[in-house]
VEXZA-414617 format. One record per residue (C-alpha): x, y, z. Coordinates in nm, 2 decimals, decimal comma, always signed. Layout:
! residues N
<rec X="X" Y="Y" Z="Z"/>
...
This chain:
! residues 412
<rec X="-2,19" Y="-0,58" Z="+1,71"/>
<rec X="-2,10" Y="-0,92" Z="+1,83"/>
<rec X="-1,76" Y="-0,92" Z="+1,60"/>
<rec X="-1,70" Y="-0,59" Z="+1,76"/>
<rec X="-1,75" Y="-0,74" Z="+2,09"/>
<rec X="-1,54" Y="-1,05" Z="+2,03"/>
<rec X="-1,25" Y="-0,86" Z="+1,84"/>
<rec X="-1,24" Y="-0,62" Z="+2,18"/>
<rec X="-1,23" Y="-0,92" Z="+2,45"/>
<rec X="-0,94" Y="-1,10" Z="+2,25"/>
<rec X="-0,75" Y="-0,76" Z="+2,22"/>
<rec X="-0,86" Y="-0,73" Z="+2,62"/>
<rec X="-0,68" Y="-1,06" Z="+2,70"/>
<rec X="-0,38" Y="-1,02" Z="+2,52"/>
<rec X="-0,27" Y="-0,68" Z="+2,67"/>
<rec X="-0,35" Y="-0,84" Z="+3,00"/>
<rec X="-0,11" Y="-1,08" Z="+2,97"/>
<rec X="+0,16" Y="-0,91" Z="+2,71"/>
<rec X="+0,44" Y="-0,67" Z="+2,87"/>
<rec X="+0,68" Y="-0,46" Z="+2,63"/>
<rec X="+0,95" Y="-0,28" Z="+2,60"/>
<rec X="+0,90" Y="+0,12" Z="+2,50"/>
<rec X="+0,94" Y="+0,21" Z="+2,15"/>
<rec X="+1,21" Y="+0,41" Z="+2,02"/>
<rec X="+1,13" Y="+0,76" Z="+1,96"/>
<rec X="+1,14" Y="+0,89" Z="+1,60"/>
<rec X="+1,47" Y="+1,06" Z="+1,64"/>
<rec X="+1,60" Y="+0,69" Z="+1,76"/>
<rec X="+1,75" Y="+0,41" Z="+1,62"/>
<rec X="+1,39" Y="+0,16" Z="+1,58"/>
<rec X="+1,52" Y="-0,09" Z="+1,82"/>
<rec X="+1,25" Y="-0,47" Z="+1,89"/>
<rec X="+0,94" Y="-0,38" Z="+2,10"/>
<rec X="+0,80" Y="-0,69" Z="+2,12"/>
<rec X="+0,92" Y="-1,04" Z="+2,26"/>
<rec X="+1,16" Y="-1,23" Z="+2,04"/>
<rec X="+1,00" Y="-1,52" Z="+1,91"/>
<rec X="+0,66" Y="-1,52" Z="+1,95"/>
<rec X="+0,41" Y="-1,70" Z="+1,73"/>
<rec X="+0,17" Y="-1,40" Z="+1,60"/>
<rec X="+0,02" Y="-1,57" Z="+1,31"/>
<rec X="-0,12" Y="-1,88" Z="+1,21"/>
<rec X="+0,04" Y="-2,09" Z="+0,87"/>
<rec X="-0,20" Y="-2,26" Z="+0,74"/>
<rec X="-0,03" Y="-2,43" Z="+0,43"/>
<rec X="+0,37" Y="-2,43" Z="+0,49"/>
<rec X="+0,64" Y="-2,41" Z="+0,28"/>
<rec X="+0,99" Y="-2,54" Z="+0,30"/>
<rec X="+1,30" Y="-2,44" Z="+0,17"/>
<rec X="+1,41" Y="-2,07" Z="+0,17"/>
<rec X="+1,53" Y="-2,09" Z="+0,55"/>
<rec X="+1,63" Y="-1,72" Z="+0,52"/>
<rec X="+1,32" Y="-1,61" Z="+0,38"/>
<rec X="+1,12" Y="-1,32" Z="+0,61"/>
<rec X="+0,78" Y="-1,16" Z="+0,60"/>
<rec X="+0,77" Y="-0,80" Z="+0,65"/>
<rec X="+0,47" Y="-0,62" Z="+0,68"/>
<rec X="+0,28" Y="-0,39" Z="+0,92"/>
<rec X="+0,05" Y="-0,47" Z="+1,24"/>
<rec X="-0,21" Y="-0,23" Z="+1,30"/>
<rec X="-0,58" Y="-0,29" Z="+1,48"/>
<rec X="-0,86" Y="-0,40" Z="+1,25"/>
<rec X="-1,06" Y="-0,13" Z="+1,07"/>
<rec X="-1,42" Y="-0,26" Z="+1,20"/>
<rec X="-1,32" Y="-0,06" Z="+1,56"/>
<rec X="-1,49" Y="+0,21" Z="+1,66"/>
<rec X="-1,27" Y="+0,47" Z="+1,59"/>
<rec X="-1,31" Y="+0,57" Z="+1,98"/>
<rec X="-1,16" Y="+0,22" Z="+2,10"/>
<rec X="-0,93" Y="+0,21" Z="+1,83"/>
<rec X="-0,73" Y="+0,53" Z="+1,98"/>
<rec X="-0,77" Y="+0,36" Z="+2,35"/>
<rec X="-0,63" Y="+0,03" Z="+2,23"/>
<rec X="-0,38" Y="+0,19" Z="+2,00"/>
<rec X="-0,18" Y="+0,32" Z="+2,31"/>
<rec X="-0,13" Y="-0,02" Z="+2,44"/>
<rec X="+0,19" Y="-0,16" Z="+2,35"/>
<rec X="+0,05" Y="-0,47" Z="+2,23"/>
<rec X="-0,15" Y="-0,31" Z="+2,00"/>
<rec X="+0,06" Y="-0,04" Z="+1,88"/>
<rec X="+0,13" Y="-0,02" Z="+1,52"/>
<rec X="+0,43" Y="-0,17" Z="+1,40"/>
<rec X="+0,67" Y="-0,25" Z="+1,17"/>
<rec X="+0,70" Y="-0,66" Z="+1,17"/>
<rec X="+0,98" Y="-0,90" Z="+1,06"/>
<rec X="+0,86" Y="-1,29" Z="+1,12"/>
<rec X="+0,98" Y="-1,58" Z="+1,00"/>
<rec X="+0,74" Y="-1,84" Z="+0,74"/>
<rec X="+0,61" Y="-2,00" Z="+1,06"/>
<rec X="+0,47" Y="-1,72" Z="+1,20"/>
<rec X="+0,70" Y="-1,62" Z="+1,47"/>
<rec X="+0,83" Y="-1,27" Z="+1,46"/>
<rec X="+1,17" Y="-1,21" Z="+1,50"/>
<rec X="+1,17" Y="-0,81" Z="+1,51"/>
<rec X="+0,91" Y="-0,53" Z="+1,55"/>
<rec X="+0,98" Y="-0,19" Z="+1,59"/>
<rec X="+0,66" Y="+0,05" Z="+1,70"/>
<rec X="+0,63" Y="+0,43" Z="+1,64"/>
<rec X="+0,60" Y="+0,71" Z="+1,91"/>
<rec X="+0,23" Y="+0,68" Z="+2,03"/>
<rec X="+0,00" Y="+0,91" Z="+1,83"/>
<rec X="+0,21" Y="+0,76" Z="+1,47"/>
<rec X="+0,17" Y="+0,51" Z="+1,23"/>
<rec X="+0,37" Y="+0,35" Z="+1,01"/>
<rec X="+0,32" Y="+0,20" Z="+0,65"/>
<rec X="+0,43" Y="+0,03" Z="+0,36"/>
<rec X="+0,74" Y="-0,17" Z="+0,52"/>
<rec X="+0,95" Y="-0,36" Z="+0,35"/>
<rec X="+1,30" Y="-0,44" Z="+0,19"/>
<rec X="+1,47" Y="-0,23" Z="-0,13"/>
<rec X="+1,76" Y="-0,13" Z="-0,21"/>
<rec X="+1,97" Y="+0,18" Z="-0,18"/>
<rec X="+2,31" Y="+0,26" Z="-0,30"/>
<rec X="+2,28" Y="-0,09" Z="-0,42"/>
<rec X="+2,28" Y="-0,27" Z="-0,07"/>
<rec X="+1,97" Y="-0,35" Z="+0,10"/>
<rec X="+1,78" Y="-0,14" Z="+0,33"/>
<rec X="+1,46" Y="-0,15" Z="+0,56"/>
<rec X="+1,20" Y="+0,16" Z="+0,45"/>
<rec X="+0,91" Y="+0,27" Z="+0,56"/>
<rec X="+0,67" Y="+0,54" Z="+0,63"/>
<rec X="+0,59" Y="+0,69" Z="+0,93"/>
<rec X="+0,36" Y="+0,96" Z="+1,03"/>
<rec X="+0,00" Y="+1,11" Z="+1,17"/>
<rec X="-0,31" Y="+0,89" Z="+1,02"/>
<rec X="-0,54" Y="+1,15" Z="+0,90"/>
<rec X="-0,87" Y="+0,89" Z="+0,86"/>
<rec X="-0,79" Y="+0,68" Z="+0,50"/>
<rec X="-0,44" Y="+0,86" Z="+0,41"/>
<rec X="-0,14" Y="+1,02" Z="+0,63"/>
<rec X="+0,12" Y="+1,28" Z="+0,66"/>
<rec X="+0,48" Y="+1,15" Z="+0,75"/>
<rec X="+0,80" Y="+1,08" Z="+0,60"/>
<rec X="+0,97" Y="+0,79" Z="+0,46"/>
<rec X="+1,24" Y="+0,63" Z="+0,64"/>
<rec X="+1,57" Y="+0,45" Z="+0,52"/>
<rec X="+1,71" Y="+0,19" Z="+0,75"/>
<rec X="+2,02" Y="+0,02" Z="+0,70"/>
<rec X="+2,08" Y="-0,37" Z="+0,78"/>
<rec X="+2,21" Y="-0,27" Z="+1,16"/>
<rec X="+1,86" Y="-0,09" Z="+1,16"/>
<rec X="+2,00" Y="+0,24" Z="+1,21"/>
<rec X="+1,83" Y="+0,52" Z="+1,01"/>
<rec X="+2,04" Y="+0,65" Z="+0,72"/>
<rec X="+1,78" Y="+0,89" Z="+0,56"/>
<rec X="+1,43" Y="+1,07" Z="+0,59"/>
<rec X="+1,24" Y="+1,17" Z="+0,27"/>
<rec X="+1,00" Y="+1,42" Z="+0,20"/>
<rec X="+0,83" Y="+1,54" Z="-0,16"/>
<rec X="+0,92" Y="+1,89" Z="-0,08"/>
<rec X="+0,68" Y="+2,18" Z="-0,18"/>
<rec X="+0,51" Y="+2,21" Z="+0,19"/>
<rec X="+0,36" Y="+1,87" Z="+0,15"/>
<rec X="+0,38" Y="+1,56" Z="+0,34"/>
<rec X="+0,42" Y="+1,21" Z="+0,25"/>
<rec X="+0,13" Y="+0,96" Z="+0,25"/>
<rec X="+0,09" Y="+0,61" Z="+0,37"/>
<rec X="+0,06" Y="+0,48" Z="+0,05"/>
<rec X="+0,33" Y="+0,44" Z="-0,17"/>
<rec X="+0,73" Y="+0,51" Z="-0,06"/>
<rec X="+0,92" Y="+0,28" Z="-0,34"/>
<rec X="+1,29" Y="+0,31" Z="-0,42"/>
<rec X="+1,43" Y="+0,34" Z="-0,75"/>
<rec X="+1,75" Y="+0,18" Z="-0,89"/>
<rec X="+1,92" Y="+0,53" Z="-0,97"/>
<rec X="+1,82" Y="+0,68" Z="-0,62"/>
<rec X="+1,49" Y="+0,81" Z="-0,66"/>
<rec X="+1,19" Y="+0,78" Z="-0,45"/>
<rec X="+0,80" Y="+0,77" Z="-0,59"/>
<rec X="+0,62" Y="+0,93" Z="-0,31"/>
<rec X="+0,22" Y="+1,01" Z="-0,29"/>
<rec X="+0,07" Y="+1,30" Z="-0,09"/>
<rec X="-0,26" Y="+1,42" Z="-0,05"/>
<rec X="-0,36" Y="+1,77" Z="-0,05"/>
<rec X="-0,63" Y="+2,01" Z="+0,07"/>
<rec X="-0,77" Y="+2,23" Z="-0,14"/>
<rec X="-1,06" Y="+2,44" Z="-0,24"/>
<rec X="-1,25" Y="+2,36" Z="-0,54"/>
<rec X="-1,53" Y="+2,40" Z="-0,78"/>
<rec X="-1,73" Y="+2,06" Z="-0,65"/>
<rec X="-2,07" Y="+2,14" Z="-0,80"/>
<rec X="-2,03" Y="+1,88" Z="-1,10"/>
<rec X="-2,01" Y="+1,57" Z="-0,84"/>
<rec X="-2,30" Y="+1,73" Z="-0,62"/>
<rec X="-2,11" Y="+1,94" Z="-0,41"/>
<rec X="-2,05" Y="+2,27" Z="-0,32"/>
<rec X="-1,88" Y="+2,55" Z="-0,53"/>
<rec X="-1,61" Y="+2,61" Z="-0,31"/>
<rec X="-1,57" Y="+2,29" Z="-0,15"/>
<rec X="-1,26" Y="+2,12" Z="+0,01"/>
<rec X="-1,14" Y="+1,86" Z="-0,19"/>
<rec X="-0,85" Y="+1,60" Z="-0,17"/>
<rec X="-0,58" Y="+1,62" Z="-0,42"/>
<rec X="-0,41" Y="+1,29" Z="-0,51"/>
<rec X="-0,04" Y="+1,44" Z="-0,59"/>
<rec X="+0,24" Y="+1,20" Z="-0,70"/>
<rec X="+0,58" Y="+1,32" Z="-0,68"/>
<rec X="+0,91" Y="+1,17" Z="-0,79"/>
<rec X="+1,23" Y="+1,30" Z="-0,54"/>
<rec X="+1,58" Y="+1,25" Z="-0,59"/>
<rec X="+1,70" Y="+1,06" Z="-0,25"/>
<rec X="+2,04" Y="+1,21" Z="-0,21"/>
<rec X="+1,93" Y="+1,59" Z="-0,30"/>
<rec X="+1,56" Y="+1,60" Z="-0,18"/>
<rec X="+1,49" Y="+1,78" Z="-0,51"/>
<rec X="+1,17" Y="+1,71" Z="-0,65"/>
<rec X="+1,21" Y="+1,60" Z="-1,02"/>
<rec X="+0,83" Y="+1,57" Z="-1,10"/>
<rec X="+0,47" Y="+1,62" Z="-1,00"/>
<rec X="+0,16" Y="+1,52" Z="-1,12"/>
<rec X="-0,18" Y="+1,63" Z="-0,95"/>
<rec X="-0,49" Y="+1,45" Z="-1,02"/>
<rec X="-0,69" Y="+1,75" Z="-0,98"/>
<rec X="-0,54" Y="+1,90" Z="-1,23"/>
<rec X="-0,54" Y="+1,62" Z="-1,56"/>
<rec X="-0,86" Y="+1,38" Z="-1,42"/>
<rec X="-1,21" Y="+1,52" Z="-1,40"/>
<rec X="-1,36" Y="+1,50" Z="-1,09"/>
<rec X="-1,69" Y="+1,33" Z="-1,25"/>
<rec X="-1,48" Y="+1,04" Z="-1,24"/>
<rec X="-1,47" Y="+0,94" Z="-0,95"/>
<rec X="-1,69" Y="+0,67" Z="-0,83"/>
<rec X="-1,69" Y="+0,76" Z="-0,44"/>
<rec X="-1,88" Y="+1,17" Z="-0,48"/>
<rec X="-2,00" Y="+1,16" Z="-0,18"/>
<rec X="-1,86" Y="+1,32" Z="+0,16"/>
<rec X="-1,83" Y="+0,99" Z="+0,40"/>
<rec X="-1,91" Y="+1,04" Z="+0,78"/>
<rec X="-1,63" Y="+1,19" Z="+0,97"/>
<rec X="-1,44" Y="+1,38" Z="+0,70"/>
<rec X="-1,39" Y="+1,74" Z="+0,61"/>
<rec X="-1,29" Y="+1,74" Z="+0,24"/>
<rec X="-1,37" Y="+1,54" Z="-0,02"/>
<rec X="-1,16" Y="+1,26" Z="-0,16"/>
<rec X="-1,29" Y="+1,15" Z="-0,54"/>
<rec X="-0,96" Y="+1,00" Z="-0,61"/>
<rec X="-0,73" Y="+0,83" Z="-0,34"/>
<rec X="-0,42" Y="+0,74" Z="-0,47"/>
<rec X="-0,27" Y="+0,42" Z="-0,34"/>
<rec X="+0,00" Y="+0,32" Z="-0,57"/>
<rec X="+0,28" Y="+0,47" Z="-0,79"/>
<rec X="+0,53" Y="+0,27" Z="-1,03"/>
<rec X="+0,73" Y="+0,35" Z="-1,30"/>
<rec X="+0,74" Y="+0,15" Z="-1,58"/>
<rec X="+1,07" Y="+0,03" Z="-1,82"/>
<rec X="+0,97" Y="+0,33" Z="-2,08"/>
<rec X="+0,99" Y="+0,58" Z="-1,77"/>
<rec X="+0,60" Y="+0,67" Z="-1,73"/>
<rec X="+0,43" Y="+0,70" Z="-1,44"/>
<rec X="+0,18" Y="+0,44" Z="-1,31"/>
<rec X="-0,07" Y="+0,56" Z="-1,08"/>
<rec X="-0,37" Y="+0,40" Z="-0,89"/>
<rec X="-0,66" Y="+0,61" Z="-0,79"/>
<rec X="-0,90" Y="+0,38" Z="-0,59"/>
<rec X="-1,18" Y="+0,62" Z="-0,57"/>
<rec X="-1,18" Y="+0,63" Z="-0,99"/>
<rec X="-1,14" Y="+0,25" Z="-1,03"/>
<rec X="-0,86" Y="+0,34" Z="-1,28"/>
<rec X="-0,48" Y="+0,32" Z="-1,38"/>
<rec X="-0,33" Y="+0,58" Z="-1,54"/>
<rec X="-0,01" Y="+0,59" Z="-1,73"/>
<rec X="+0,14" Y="+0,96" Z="-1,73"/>
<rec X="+0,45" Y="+1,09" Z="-1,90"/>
<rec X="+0,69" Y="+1,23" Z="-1,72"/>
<rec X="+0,90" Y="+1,36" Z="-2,03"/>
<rec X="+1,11" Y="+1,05" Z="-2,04"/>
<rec X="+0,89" Y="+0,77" Z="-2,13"/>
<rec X="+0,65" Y="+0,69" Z="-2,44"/>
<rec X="+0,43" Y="+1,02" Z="-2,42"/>
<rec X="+0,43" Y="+1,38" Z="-2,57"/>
<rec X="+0,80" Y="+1,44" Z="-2,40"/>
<rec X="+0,71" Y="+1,71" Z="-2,23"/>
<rec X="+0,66" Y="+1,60" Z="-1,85"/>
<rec X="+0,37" Y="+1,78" Z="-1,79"/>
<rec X="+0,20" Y="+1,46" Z="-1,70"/>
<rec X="-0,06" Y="+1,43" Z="-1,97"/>
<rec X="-0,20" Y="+1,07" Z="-1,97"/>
<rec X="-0,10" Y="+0,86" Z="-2,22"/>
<rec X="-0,37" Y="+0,61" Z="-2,15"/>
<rec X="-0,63" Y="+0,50" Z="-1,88"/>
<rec X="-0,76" Y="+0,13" Z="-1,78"/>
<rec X="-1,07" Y="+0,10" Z="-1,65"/>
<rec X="-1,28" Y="+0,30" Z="-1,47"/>
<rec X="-1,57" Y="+0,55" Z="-1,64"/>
<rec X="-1,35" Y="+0,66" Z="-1,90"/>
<rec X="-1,15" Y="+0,41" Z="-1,98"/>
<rec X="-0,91" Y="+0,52" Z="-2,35"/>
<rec X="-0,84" Y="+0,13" Z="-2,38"/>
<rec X="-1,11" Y="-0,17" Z="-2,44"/>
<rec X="-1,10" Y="-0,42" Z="-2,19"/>
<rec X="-1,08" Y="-0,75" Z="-2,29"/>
<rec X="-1,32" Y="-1,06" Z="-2,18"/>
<rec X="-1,24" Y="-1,13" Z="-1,81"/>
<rec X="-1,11" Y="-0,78" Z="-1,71"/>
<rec X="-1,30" Y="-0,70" Z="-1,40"/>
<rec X="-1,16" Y="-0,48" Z="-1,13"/>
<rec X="-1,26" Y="-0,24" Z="-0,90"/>
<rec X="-1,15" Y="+0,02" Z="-0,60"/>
<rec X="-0,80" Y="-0,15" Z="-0,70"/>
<rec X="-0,47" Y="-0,11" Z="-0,51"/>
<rec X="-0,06" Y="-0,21" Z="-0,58"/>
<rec X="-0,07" Y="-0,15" Z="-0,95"/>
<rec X="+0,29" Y="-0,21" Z="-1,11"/>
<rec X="+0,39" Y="-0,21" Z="-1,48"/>
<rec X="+0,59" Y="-0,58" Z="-1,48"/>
<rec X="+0,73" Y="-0,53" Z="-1,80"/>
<rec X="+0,70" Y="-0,28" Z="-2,10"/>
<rec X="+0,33" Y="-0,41" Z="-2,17"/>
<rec X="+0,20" Y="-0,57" Z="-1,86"/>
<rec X="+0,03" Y="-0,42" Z="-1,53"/>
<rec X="-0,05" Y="-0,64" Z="-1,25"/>
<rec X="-0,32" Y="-0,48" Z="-0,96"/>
<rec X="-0,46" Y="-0,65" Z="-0,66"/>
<rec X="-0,79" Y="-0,61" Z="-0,75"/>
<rec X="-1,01" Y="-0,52" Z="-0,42"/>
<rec X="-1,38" Y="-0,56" Z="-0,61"/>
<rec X="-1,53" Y="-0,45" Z="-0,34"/>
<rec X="-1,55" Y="-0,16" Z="-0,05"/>
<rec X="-1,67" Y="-0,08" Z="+0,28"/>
<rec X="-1,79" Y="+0,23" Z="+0,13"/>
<rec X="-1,97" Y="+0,12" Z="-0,16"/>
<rec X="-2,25" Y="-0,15" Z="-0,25"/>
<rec X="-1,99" Y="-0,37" Z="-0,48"/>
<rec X="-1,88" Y="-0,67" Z="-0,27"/>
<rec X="-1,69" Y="-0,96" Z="-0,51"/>
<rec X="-1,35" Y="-1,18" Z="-0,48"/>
<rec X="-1,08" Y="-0,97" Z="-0,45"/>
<rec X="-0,79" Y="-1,11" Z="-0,72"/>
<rec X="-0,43" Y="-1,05" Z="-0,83"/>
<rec X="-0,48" Y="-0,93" Z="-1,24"/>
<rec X="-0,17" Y="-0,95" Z="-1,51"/>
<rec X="-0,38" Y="-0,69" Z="-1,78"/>
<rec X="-0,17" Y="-0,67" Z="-2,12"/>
<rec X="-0,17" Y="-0,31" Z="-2,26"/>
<rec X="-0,17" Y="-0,19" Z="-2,59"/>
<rec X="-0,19" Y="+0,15" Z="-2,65"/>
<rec X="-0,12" Y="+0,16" Z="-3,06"/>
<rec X="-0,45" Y="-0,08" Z="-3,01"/>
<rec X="-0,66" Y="+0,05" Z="-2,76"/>
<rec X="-0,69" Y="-0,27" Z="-2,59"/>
<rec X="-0,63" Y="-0,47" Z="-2,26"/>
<rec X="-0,58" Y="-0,80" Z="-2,27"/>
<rec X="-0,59" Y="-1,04" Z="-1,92"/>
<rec X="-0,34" Y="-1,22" Z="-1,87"/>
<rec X="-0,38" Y="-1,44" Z="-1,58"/>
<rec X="-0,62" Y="-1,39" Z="-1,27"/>
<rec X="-0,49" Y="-1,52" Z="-0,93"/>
<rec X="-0,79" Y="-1,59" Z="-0,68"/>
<rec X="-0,75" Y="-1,77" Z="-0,32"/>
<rec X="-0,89" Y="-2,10" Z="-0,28"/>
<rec X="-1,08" Y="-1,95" Z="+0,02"/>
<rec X="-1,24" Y="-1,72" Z="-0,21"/>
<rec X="-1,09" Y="-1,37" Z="-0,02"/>
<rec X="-1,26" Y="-1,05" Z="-0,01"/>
<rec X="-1,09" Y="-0,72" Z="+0,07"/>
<rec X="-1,24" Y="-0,41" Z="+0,09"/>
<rec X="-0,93" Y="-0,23" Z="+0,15"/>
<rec X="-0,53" Y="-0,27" Z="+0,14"/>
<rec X="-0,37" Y="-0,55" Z="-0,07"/>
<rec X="-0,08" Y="-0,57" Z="-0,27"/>
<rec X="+0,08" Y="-0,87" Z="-0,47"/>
<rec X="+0,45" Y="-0,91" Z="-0,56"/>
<rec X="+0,71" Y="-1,11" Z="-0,80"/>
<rec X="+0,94" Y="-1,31" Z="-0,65"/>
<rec X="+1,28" Y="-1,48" Z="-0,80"/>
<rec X="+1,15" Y="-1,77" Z="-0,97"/>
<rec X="+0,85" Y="-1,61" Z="-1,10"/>
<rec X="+0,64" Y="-1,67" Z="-0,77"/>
<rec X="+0,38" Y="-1,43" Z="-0,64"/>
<rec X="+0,33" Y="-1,30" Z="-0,28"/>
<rec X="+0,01" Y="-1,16" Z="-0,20"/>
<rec X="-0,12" Y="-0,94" Z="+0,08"/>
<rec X="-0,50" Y="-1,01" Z="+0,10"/>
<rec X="-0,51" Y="-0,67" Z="+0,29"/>
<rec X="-0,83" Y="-0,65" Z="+0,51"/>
<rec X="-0,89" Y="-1,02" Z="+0,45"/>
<rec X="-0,60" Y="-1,14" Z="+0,71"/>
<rec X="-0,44" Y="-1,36" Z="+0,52"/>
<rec X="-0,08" Y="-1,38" Z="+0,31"/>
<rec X="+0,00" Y="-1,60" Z="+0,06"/>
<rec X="+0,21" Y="-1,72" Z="-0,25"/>
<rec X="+0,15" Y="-1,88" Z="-0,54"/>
<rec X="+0,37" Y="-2,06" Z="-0,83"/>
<rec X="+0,37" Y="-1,94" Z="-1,21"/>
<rec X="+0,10" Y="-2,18" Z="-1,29"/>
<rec X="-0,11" Y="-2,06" Z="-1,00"/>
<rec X="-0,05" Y="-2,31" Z="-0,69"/>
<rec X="-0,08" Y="-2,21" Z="-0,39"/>
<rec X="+0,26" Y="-2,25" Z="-0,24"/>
<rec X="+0,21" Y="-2,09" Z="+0,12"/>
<rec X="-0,05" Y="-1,95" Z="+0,31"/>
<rec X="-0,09" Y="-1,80" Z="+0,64"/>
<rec X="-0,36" Y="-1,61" Z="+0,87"/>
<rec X="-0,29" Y="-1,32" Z="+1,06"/>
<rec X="-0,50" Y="-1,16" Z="+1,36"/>
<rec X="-0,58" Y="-0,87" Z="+1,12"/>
<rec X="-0,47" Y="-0,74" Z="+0,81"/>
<rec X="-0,22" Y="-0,55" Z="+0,68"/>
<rec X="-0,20" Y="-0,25" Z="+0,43"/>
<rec X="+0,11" Y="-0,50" Z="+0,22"/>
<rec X="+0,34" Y="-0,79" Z="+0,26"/>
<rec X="+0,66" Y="-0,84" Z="+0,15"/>
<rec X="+0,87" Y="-1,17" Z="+0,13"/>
<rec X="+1,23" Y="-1,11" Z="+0,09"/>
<rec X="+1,58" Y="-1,31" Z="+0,25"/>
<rec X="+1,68" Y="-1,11" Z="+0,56"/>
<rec X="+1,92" Y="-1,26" Z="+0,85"/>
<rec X="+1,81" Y="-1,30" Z="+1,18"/>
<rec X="+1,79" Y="-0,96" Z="+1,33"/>
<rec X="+1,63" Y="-1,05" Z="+1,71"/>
<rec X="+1,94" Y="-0,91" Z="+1,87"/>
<rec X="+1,99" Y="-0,62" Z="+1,72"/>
């Protein structure tokens, strides 16, 4: 109650003494909400060199709120989410908020049409996942495109990643009914669906689905229960999608404590894209034996780096679970002929973080990593040989972080 307390008189202070511009409305160009320039976190190891270096990620009110204050607070400008550009010493130099009752997600730079563009998601929070659209900015910050996954369904929060050849990997969540009687609940229960969809950009045709409910048993999910405040059920929560250099699908299901690779009838499975799993890693039932060291749990940001290697932020712990550990970055080598995982390398902060939520990590040129911390409030990077290279502490945490060269964009 006391970090409750404290977290609601610094919020208290700052809107007393902040004053904003309104945000753009979502049929708008996103135009700077916030005042050029100010210092918003704190570096704690800097870096020099890569002057044109940004941070991008996405300011929202810390998830130890009541959810009560955290809808009073969240109509305050200075505590509306946003999308944040700042420079590597903590001063941001854009930040674009949503129409109040939205959220946005997931912000970052990637490429489309092969130049460089700002996306993003923005929607309603539904309590863990959301229902929105992705957006496509270009560098002017005017908004190009809007992306959906078609089929009446709305994209999530989680995952909006651009593809070289102009798709999008999109993740939705669905309602439906259910036979819920082999986790403990009812037979005709409401149930989350995790549904990943790929979506040509240009067309808005969806070239493939995959539904969890439909290839993973609900017995493996290692959250059965339904938490406090929800209406349906949500045994697998997908977070992350990928696609690998073969062409499968990789997907995260936090609730599992799994990746899955699926086929999507052009990478190493049956051919068919039906989205059979070709093999899972870790988890209940996981098809591959995990080598000494492999440890990870209620995981988030899983990526296939090459042909043979996944790297996950690896949360090890949860608000909604007993487990509590050091949340770490993990390179796993896969081997599917073999049935076996091997680690590669395990990136932990000095500070020894713990996340119960969020987090991402990322490669940068040079072979660098960036990592989000996610509810631990911090972002870093770190050199091949595991230095820690920068590090910085933000006044809450973020779903991801991105570090990417962008020009100065405070006038526009």
């Amino acid at each position: 109650m006391r970090t409750i307390r404290s977290v609601v008189l610094g919020l208290t202070m700052i809107a007393a003494s902040t004053t904003l511009a309104p945000a753009a409305t979502a049929a708008e160009t996103p135009k700077p909400t916030f005042p050029i320039g100010g210092l918003w976190y704190t570096v704690k190891v800097p870096e020099s060199g890569h002057d044109n270096e940004r941070v991008f990620y996405t300011a929202s009110l810390p998830a130890v709120l009541p959810k009560e204050l955290s809808a009073i607070l969240s109509a305050l400008p200075p505590f509306r989410p946003a999308n944040v550009i700042a420079d590597k010493s903590g001063h941001e130099i854009w930040r674009y908020s949503p129409p109040i009752g939205q959220n946005v997600a997931d912000f970052r730079k990637q490429t489309y049409h092969g130049k460089p563009v700002l996306t993003w998601w923005q929607g309603v929070e539904k309590g863990g996942y959301g229902s929105g659209v992705g957006y496509i900015a270009d560098e002017n910050h005017h908004v190009i495109k809007t992306v959906s996954p078609g089929g009446g369904l709305a994209a999530d929060e989680h995952e909006f990643r651009l593809t070289s050849d102009g798709r999008a990997l999109i993740t939705s969540y669905h309602e439906v009914t259910a036979d819920l009687t082999s986790i403990g609940g009812p037979a005709d229960g409401k149930v989350l669906d995790a549904v990943a969809s790929i979506v040509d950009v240009d067309s808005g045709r969806t070239l493939f689905r995959w539904s969890a409910l439909d290839h993973v048993p609900l017995t493996e999910t290692q959250m059965p229960e339904l938490l406090s405040g929800q209406t349906a059920y949500d045994p697998y929560h997908i977070n992350s999608m990928s696609l690998s250099p073969n062409g499968d699908l990789i997907v995260s299901l936090r609730n599992t404590s799994t990746v899955y690779s699926i086929d999507t009838g052009t990478g190493t499975g049956t051919g068919t894209g039906t989205g059979e799993i070709n093999w899972k890693l870790g988890g209940k039932n996981s098809t591959l034996a995990l080598g000494p060291g492999i440890e990870f749990a209620f995981q988030h940001d899983a990526e296939a780096v090459d042909a043979h290697t996944v790297r996950l932020f690896n949360n090890n712990s949860s608000n909604m679970n007993s487990a509590q550990g050091r949340s770490s970055v993990e390179w796993v080598r896969v081997d599917p002929v073999a049935k076996t995982a091997t680690l590669v390398r395990n990136q932990v902060h000095p500070d020894g973080m713990t996340a119960f939520a969020m987090g991402n990590a990322e490669a940068l040129p040079g072979g660098d990593t960036a990592v989000s911390w996610g509810t631990a409030p911090r972002i870093s990077k770190f050199s091949p040989s595991g230095a820690l290279l920068y590090d910085a502490s933000l006044p809450f945490g973020t779903y991801r972080a991105y570090f990417a060269d962008w020009p100065d964009t405070s006038s526009r």
